[in-house]
Backbone as ProteinMPNN parsed JSONL, in Angstrom:
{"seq_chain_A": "XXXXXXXXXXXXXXXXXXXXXXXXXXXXXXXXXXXXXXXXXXXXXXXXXXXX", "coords_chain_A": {"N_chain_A": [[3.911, 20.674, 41.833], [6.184, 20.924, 39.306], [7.805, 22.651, 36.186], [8.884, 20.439, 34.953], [8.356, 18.117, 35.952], [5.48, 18.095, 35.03], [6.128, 18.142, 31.973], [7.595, 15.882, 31.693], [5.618, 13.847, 31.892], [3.949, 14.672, 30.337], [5.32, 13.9, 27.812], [5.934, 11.103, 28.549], [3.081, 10.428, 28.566], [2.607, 10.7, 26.015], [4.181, 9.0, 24.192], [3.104, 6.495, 25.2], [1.181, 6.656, 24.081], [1.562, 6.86, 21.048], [3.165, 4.805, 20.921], [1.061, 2.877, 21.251], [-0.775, 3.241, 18.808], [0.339, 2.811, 16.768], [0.983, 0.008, 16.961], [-1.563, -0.648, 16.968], [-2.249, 0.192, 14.087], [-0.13, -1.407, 12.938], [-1.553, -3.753, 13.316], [-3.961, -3.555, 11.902], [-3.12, -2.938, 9.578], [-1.658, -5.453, 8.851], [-3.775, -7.294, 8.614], [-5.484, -6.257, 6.803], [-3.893, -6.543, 4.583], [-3.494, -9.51, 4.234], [-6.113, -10.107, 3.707], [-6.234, -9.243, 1.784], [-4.028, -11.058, 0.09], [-5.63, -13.278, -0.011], [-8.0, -12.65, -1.041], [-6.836, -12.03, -3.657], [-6.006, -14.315, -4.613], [-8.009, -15.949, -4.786], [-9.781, -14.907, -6.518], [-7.483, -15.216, -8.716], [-7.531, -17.903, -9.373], [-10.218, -18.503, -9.801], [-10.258, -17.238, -12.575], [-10.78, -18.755, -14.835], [-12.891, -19.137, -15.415], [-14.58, -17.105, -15.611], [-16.553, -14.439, -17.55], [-16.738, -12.189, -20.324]], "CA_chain_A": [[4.5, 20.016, 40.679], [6.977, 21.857, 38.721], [7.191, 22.162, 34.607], [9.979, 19.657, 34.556], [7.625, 16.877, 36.271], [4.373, 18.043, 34.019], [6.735, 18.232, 30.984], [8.032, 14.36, 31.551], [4.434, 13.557, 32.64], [3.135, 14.5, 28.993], [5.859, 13.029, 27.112], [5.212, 9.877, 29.093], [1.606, 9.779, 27.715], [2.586, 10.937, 24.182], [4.867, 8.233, 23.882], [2.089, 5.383, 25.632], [-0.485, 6.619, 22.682], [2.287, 6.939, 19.955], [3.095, 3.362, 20.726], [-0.272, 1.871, 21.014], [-1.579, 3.91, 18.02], [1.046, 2.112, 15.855], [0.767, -1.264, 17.593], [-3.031, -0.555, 16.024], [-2.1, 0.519, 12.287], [0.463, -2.332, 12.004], [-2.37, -4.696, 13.207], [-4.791, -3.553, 10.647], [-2.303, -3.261, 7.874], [-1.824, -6.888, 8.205], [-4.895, -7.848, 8.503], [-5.885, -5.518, 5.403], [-2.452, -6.778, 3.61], [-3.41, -10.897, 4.451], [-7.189, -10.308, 2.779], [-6.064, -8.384, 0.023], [-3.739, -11.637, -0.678], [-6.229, -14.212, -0.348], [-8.636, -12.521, -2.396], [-6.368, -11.921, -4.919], [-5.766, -15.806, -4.951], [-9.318, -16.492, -4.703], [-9.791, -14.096, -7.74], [-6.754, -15.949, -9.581], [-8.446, -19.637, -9.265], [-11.464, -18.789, -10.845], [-10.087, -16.343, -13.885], [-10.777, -19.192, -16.272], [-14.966, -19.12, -14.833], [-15.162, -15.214, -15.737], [-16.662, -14.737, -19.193], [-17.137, -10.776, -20.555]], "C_chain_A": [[5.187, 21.095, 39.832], [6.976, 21.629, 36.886], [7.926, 21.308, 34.447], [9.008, 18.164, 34.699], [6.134, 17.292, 35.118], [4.887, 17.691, 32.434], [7.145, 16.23, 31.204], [6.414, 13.789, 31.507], [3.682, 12.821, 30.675], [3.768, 14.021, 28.025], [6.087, 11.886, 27.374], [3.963, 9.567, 28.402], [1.579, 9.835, 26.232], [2.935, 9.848, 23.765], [3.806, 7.039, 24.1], [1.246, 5.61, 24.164], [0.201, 6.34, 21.446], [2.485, 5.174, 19.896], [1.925, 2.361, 20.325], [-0.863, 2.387, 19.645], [-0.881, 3.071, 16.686], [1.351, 0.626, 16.426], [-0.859, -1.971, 16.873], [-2.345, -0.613, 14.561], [-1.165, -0.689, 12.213], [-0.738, -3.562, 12.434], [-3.046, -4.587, 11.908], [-4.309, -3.532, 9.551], [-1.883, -4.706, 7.263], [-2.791, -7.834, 8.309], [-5.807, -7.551, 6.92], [-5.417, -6.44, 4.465], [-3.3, -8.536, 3.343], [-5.189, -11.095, 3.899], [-7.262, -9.954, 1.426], [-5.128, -10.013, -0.836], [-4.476, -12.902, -0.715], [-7.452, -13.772, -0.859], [-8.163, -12.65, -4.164], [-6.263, -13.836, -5.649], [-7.11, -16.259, -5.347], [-9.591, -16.115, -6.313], [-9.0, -14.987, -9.127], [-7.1, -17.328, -10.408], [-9.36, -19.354, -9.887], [-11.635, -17.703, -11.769], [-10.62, -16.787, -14.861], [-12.832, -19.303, -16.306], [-15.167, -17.512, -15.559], [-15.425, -15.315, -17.438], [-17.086, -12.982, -19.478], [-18.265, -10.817, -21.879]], "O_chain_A": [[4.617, 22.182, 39.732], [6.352, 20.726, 36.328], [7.783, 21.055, 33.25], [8.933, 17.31, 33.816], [5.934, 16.383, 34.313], [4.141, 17.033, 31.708], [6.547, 15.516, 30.4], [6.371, 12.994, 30.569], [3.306, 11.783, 30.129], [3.047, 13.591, 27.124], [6.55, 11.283, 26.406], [3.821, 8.547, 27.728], [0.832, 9.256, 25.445], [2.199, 9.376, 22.898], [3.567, 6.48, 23.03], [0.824, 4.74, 23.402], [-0.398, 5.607, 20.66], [2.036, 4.446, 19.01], [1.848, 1.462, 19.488], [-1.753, 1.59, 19.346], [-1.568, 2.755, 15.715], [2.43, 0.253, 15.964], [-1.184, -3.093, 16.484], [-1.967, -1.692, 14.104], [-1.395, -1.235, 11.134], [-0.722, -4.458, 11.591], [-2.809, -5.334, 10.959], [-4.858, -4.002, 8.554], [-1.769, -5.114, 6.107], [-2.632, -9.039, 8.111], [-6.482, -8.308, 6.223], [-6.135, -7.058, 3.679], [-3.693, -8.738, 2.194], [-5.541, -12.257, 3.692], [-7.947, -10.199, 0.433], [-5.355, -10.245, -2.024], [-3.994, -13.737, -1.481], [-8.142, -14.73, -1.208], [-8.666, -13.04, -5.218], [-6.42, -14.295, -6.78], [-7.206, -16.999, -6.326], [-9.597, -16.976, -7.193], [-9.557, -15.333, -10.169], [-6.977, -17.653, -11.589], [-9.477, -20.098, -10.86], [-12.732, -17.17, -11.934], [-11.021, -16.068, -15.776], [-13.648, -19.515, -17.202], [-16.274, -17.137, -15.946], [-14.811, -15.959, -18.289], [-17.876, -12.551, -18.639], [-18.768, -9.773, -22.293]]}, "name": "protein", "num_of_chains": 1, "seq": "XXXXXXXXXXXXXXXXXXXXXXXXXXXXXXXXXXXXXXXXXXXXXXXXXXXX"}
Protein backbone atom coordinates (compact mmCIF):
# COMPACT_ATOMS: atom_id res chain seq x y z
CA UNK A 1 0.00 0.00 0.00
CA UNK A 2 1.49 3.23 -0.84
CA UNK A 3 0.95 6.82 1.12
CA UNK A 4 -1.41 7.95 -1.57
CA UNK A 5 -3.86 4.84 -0.83
CA UNK A 6 -3.30 5.18 3.24
CA UNK A 7 -3.65 8.99 2.82
CA UNK A 8 -7.28 8.61 0.89
CA UNK A 9 -7.97 5.67 3.27
CA UNK A 10 -7.84 8.17 6.37
CA UNK A 11 -9.57 10.95 4.82
CA UNK A 12 -12.27 8.47 3.92
CA UNK A 13 -12.77 7.70 7.67
CA UNK A 14 -12.33 11.34 8.80
CA UNK A 15 -14.96 12.38 6.65
CA UNK A 16 -17.48 9.01 7.72
CA UNK A 17 -16.97 10.30 11.58
CA UNK A 18 -17.12 14.09 10.67
CA UNK A 19 -20.43 13.32 9.09
CA UNK A 20 -21.95 11.07 11.59
CA UNK A 21 -20.62 13.19 14.52
CA UNK A 22 -22.73 16.11 13.15
CA UNK A 23 -25.68 13.98 12.03
CA UNK A 24 -25.45 13.39 16.15
CA UNK A 25 -25.13 17.17 17.42
CA UNK A 26 -27.88 18.32 15.00
CA UNK A 27 -30.05 15.45 16.46
CA UNK A 28 -29.54 16.49 19.98
CA UNK A 29 -29.74 20.16 19.33
CA UNK A 30 -33.20 19.57 18.25
CA UNK A 31 -34.19 17.55 20.57
CA UNK A 32 -32.58 19.98 23.32
CA UNK A 33 -34.06 23.09 21.15
CA UNK A 34 -37.95 21.24 20.96
CA UNK A 35 -37.85 20.73 25.10
CA UNK A 36 -36.49 23.93 25.82
CA UNK A 37 -39.73 25.24 23.76
CA UNK A 38 -42.28 23.24 25.35
CA UNK A 39 -41.13 23.94 28.67
CA UNK A 40 -40.98 27.34 28.12
CA UNK A 41 -44.76 27.08 27.09
CA UNK A 42 -45.51 24.89 29.88
CA UNK A 43 -43.81 27.55 32.16
CA UNK A 44 -45.89 30.40 30.27
CA UNK A 45 -49.49 28.67 31.04
CA UNK A 46 -49.09 28.52 34.52
CA UNK A 47 -47.27 32.17 35.25
CA UNK A 48 -50.58 33.35 36.66
CA UNK A 49 -50.36 29.95 39.49
CA UNK A 50 -46.73 31.21 40.65
CA UNK A 51 -47.03 33.37 43.76
CA UNK A 52 -43.45 34.87 45.41
Amino acid sequence: MNNNERLYKTMRNSGAGAVAMGIVIATVGLTVGTISIIMGAFLLKRKSEIEF
